[in-house]
KOLTI-983478 format. One record per residue: residue number from 1; x, y negated, z of N, C-alpha, C in turn; residue in three letters. Coordinates in pm, 1 decimal. Each point is the difference from the previous one (the first is absolute). Example, Ala and Ser with C-alpha at 12.3 -4.5 7.8 and 13.67 -1.06 7.14 Angstrom:
REM residues 2
[1; [1319.0; 569.0; 780.0]; [-89.0; -119.0; 0.0]; [90.0; -120.0; 0.0]; 'ALA']
[2; [-35.0; -105.0; -72.0]; [82.0; -119.0; 6.0]; [-77.0; -109.0; 73.0]; 'SER']
***
This chain:
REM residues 143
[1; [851.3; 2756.7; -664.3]; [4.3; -109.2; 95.0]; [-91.5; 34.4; 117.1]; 'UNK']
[2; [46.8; -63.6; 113.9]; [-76.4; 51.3; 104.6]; [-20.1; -102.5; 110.0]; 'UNK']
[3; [-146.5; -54.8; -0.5]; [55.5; -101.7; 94.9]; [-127.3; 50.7; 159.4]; 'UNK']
[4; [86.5; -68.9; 120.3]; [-21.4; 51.1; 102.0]; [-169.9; -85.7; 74.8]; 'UNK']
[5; [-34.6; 90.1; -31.6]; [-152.9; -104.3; 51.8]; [-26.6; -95.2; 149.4]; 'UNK']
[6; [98.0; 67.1; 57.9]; [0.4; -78.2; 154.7]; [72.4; -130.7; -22.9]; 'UNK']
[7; [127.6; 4.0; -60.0]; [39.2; -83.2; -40.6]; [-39.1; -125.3; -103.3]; 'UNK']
[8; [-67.2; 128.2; -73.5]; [-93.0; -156.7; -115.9]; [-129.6; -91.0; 91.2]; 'UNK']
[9; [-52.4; 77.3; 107.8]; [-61.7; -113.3; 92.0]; [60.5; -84.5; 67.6]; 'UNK']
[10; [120.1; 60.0; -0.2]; [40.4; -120.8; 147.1]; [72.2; -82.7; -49.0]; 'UNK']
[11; [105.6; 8.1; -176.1]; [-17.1; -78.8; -64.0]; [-88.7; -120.1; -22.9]; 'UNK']
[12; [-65.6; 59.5; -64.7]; [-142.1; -39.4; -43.6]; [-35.2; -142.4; 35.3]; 'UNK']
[13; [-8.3; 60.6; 209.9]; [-67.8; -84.5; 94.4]; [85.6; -82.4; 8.1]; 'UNK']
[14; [119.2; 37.5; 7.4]; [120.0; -87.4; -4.3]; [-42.5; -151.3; -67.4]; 'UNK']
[15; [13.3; 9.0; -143.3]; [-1.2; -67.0; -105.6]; [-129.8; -106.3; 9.5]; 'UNK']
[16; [-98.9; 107.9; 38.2]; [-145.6; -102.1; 10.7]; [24.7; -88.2; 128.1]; 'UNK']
[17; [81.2; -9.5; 79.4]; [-44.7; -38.5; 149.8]; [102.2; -139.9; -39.1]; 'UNK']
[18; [133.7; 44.9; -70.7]; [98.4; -83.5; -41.5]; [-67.5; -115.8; -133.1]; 'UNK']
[19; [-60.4; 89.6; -75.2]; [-57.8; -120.1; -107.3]; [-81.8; -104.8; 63.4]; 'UNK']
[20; [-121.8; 42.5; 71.7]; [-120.3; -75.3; 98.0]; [83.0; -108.9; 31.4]; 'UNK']
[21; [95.0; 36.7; 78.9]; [54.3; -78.3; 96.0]; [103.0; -142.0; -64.3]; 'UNK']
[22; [77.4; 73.3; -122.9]; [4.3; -100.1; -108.7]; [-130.6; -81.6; -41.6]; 'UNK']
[23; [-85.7; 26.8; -42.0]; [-77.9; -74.8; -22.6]; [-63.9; -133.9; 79.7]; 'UNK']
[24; [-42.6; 32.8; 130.3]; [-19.2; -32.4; 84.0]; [103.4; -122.5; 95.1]; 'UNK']
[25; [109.4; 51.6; -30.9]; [129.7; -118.4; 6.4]; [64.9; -85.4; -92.9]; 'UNK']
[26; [-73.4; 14.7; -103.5]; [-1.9; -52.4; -120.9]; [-131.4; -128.8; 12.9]; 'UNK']
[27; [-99.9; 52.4; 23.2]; [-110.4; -54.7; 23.4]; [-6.7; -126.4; 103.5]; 'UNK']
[28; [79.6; 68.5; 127.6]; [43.7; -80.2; 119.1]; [85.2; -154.7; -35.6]; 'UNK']
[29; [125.2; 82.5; -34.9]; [92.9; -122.5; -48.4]; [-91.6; -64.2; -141.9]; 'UNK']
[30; [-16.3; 0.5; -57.5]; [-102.4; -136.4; -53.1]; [-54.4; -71.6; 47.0]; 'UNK']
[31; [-75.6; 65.0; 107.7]; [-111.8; -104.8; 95.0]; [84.2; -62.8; 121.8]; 'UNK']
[32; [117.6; 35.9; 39.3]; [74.3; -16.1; 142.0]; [97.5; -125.0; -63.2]; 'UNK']
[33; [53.7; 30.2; -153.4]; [94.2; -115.3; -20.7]; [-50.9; -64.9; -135.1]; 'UNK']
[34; [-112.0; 29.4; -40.5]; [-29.1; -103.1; -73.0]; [-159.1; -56.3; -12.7]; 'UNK']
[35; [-52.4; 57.0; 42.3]; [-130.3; -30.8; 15.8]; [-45.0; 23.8; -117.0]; 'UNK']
[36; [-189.0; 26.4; 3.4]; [-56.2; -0.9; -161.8]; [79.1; -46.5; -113.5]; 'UNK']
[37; [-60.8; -177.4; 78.2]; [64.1; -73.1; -115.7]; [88.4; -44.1; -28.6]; 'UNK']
[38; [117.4; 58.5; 112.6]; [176.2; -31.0; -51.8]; [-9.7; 131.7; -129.3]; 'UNK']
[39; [-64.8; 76.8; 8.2]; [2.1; 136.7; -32.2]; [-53.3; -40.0; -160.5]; 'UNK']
[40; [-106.9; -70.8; -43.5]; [-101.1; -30.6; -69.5]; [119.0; -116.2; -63.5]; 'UNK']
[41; [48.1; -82.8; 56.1]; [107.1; -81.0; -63.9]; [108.7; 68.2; -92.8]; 'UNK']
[42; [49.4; 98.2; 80.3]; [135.5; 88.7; -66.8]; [-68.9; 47.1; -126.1]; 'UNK']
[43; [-122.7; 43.1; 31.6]; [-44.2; 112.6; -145.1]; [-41.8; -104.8; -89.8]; 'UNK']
[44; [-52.2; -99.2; 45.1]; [-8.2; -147.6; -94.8]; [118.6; -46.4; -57.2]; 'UNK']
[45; [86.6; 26.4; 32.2]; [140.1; -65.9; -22.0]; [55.9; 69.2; -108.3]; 'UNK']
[46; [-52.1; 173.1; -31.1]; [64.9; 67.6; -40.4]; [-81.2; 57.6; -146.4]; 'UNK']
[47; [-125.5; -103.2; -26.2]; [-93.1; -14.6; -108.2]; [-92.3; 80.3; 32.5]; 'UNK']
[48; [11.3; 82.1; 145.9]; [-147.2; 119.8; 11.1]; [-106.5; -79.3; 23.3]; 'UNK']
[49; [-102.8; 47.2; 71.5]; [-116.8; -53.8; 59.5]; [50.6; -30.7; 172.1]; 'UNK']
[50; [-54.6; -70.6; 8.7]; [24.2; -72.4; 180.4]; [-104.1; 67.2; 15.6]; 'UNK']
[51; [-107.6; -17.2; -32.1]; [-112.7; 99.5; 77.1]; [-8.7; 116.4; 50.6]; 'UNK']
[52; [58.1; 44.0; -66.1]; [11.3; 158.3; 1.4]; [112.5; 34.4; 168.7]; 'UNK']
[53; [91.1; -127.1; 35.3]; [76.7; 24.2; 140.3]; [-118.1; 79.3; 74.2]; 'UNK']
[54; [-129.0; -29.6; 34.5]; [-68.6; 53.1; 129.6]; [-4.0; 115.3; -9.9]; 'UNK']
[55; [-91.4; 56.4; -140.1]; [-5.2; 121.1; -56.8]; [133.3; 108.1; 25.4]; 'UNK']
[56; [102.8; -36.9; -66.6]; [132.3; 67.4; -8.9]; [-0.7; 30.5; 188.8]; 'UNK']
[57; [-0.1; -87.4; 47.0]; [67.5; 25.0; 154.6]; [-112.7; 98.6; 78.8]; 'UNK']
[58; [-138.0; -22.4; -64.4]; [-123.5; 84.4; 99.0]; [7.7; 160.5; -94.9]; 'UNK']
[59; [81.9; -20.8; -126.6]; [-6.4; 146.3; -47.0]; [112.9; 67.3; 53.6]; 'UNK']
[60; [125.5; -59.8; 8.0]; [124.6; 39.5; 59.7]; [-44.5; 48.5; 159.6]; 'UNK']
[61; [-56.0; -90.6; 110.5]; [-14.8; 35.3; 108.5]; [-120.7; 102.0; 2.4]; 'UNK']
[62; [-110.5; 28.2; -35.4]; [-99.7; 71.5; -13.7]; [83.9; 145.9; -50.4]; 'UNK']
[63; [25.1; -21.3; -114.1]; [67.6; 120.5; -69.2]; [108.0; 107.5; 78.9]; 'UNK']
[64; [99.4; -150.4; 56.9]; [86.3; 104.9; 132.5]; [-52.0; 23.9; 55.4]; 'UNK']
[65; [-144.9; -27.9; 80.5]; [-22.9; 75.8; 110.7]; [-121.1; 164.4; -77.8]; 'UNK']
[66; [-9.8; -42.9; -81.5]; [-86.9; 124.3; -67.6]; [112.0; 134.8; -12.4]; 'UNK']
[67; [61.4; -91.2; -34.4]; [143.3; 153.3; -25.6]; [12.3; 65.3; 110.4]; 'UNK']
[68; [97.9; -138.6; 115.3]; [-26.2; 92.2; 118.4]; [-42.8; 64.9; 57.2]; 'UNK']
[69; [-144.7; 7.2; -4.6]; [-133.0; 73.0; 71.8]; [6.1; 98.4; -91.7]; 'UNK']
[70; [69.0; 26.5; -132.3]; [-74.3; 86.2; -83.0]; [-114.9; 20.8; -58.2]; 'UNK']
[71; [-50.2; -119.1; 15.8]; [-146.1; 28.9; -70.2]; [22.2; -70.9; -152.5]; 'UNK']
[72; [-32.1; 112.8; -67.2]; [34.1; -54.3; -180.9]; [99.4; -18.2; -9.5]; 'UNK']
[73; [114.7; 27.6; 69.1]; [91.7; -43.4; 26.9]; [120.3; -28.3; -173.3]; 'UNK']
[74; [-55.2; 118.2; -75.8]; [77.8; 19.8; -140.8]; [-102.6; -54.6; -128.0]; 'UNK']
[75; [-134.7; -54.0; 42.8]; [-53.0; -72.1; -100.4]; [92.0; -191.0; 46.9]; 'UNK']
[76; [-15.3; 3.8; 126.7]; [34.1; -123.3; 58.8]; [178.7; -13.4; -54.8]; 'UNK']
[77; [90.7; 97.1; -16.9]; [95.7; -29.5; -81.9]; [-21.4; -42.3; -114.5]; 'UNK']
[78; [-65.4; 99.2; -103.0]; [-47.0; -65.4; -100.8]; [-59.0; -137.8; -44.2]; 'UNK']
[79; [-79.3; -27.2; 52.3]; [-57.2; -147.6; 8.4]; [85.6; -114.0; 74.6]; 'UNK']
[80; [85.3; 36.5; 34.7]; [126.8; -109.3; 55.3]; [89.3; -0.6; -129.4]; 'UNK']
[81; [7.5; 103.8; -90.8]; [143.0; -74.2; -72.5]; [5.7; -104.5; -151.4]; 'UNK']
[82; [-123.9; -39.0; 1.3]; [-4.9; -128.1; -71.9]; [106.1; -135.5; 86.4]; 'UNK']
[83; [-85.4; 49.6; 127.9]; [81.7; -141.4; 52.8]; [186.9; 27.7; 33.6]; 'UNK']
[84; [46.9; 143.5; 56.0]; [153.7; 23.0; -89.0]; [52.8; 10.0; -122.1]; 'UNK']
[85; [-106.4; -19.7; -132.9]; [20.5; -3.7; -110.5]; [69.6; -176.3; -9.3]; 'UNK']
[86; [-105.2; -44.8; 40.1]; [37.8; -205.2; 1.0]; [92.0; -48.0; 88.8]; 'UNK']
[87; [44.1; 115.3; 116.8]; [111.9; -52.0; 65.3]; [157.0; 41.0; -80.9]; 'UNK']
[88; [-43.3; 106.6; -69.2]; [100.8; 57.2; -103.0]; [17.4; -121.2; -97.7]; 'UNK']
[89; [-67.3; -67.4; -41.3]; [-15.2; -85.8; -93.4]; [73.5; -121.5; 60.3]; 'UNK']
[90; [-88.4; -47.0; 111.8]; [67.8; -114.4; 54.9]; [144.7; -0.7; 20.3]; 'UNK']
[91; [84.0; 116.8; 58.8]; [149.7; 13.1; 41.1]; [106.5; 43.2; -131.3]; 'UNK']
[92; [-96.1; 62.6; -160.4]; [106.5; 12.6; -53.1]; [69.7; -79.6; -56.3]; 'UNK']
[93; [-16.2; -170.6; 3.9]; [125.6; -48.8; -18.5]; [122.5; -60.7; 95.4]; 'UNK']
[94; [-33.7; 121.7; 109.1]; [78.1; -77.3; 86.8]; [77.9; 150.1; 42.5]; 'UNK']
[95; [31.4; 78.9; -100.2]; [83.5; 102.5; 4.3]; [-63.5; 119.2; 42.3]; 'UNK']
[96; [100.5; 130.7; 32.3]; [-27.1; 112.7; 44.7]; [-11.5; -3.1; 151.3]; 'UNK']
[97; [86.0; -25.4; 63.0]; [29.7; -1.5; 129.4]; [-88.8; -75.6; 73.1]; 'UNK']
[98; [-70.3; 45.1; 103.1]; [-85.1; -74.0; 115.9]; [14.4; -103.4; 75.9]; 'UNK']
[99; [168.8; 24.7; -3.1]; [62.6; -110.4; 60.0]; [79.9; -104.6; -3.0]; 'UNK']
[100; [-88.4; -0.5; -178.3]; [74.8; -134.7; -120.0]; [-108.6; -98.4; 112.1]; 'UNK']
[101; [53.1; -162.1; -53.3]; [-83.2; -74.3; 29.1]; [-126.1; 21.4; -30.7]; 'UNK']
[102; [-120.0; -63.1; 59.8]; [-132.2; 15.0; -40.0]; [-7.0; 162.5; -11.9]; 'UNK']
[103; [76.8; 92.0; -12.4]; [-59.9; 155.4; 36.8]; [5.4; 32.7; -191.8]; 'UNK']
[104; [19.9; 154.3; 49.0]; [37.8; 11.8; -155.7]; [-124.8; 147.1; -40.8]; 'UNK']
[105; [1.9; 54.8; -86.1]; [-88.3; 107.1; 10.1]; [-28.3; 115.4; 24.9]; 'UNK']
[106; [82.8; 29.9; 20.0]; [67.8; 110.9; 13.4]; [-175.1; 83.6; 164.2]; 'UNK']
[107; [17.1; -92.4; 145.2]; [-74.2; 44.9; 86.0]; [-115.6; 30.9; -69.0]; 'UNK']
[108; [-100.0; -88.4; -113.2]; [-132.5; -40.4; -20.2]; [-32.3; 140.5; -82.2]; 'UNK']
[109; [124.6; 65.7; -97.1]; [-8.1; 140.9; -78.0]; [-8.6; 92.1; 73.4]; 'UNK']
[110; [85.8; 3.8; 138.9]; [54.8; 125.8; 74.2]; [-108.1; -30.1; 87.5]; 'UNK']
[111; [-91.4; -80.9; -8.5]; [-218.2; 12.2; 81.2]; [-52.0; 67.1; -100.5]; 'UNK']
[112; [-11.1; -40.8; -89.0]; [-80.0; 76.0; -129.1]; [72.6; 139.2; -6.1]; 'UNK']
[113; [49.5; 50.4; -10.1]; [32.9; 128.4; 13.8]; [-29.8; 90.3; 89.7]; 'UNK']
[114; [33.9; -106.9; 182.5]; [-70.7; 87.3; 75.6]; [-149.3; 6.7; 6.4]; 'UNK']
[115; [-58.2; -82.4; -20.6]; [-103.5; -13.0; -24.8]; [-103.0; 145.2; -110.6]; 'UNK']
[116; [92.7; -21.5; -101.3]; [-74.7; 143.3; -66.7]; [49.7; 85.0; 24.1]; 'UNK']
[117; [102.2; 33.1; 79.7]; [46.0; 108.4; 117.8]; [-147.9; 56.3; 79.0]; 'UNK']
[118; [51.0; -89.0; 81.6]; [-162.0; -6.5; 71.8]; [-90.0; 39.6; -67.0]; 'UNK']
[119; [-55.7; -78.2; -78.4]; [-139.6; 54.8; -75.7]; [-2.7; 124.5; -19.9]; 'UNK']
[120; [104.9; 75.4; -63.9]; [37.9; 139.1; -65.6]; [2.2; 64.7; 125.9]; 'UNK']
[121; [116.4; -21.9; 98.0]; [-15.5; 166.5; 88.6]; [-104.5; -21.1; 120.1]; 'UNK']
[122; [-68.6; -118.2; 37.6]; [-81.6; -53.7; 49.8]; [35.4; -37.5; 208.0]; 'UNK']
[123; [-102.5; -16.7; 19.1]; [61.4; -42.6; 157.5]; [8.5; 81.2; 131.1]; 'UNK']
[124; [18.3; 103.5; -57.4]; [115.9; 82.4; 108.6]; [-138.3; 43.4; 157.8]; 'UNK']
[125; [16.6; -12.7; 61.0]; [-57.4; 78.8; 100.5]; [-67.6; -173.9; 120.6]; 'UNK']
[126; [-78.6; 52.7; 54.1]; [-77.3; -151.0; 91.6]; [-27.7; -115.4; -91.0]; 'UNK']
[127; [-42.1; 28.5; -90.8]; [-78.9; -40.7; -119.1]; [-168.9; -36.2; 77.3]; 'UNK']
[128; [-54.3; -91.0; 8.3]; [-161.7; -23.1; 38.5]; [-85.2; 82.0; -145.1]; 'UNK']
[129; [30.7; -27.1; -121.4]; [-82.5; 43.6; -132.4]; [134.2; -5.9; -102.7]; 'UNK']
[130; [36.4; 81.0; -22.1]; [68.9; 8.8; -80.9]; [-48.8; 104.0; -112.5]; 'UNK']
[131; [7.1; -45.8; -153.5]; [-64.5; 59.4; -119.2]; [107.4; 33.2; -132.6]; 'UNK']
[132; [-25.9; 72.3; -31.5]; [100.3; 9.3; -149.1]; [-31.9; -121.6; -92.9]; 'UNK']
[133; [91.9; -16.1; -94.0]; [8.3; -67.9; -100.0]; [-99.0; 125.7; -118.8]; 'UNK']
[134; [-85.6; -56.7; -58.4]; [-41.1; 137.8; -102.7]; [37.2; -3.3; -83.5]; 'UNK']
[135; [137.7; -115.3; -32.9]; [91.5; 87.4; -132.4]; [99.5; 37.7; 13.5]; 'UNK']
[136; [59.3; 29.8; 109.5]; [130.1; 46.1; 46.1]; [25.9; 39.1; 166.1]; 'UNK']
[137; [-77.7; 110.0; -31.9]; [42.4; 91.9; 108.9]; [108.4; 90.6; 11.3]; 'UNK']
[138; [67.9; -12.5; 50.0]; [128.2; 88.2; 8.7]; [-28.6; 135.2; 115.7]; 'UNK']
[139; [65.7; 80.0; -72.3]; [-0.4; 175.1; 86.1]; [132.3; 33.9; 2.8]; 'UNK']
[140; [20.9; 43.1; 147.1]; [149.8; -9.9; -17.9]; [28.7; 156.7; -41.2]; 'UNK']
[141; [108.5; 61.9; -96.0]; [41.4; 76.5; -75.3]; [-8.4; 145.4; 143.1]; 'UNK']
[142; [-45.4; 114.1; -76.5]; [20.1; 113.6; 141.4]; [115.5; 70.2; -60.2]; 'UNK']
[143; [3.2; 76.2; 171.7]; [181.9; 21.5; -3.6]; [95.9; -67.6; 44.2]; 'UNK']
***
């Protein structure tokens, strides 16, 4: 196997600049159409903690912009996918498809994945601090 190193950065950067930016619009639309505590209501509604709305939205918006910049950018995946773990949770009874009513699960898995994407081949090039994961560093195969 042989993979092309110019390409695994610009990948890479690709992916990190695209996740951030998910995050971050994720973060947005909570606060733009529902506010904290429309936000704090829904997760109340749904047996979570209401408290936790501020938290969730300052880790979501904080977190996208950490990615973006690249700084920690693949610990900052990591530490985001509790909260795509509970969105996985929240949508699976409302099917596979994203674009069942109420949203299905299918988007909240295909984050968590990129997400340890990310973590693994890490954030690509114009990175501010970007660091390995120290249990899974990947070397790409020579030849």
């Amino acid at each position: 196997m042989s993979i092309d190193p110019r390409g695994l950065a610009a990948g890479a950067t690709i992916l990190r600049l695209t996740l951030g930016a998910m995050w971050v619009s994720h973060a947005w639309f909570k606060i733009s159409a529902f506010g904290v505590a429309g936000f704090a209501g829904w997760l109340g509604s749904l047996g979570l903690p209401g408290f936790m709305a501020g938290p969730v939205i300052a880790l979501e918006l904080i977190g996208g912009v950490l990615i973006l910049a690249g700084l920690y950018g693949r610990y900052v995946s990591v530490a985001l996918l509790p909260i795509l773990a509970v969105a996985t949770w929240v949508h699976i009874p409302n099917g596979l498809i994203f674009s069942n009513a109420n949203g299905g699960w299918e988007y909240p898995v295909f984050l968590m994945i990129v997400s340890v994407v990310h973590a693994l081949i890490g954030d690509g090039v114009l990175a501010l601090r970007s660091r390995p994961l120290p249990f899974a560093t990947l070397r790409p195969a020579q030849g």
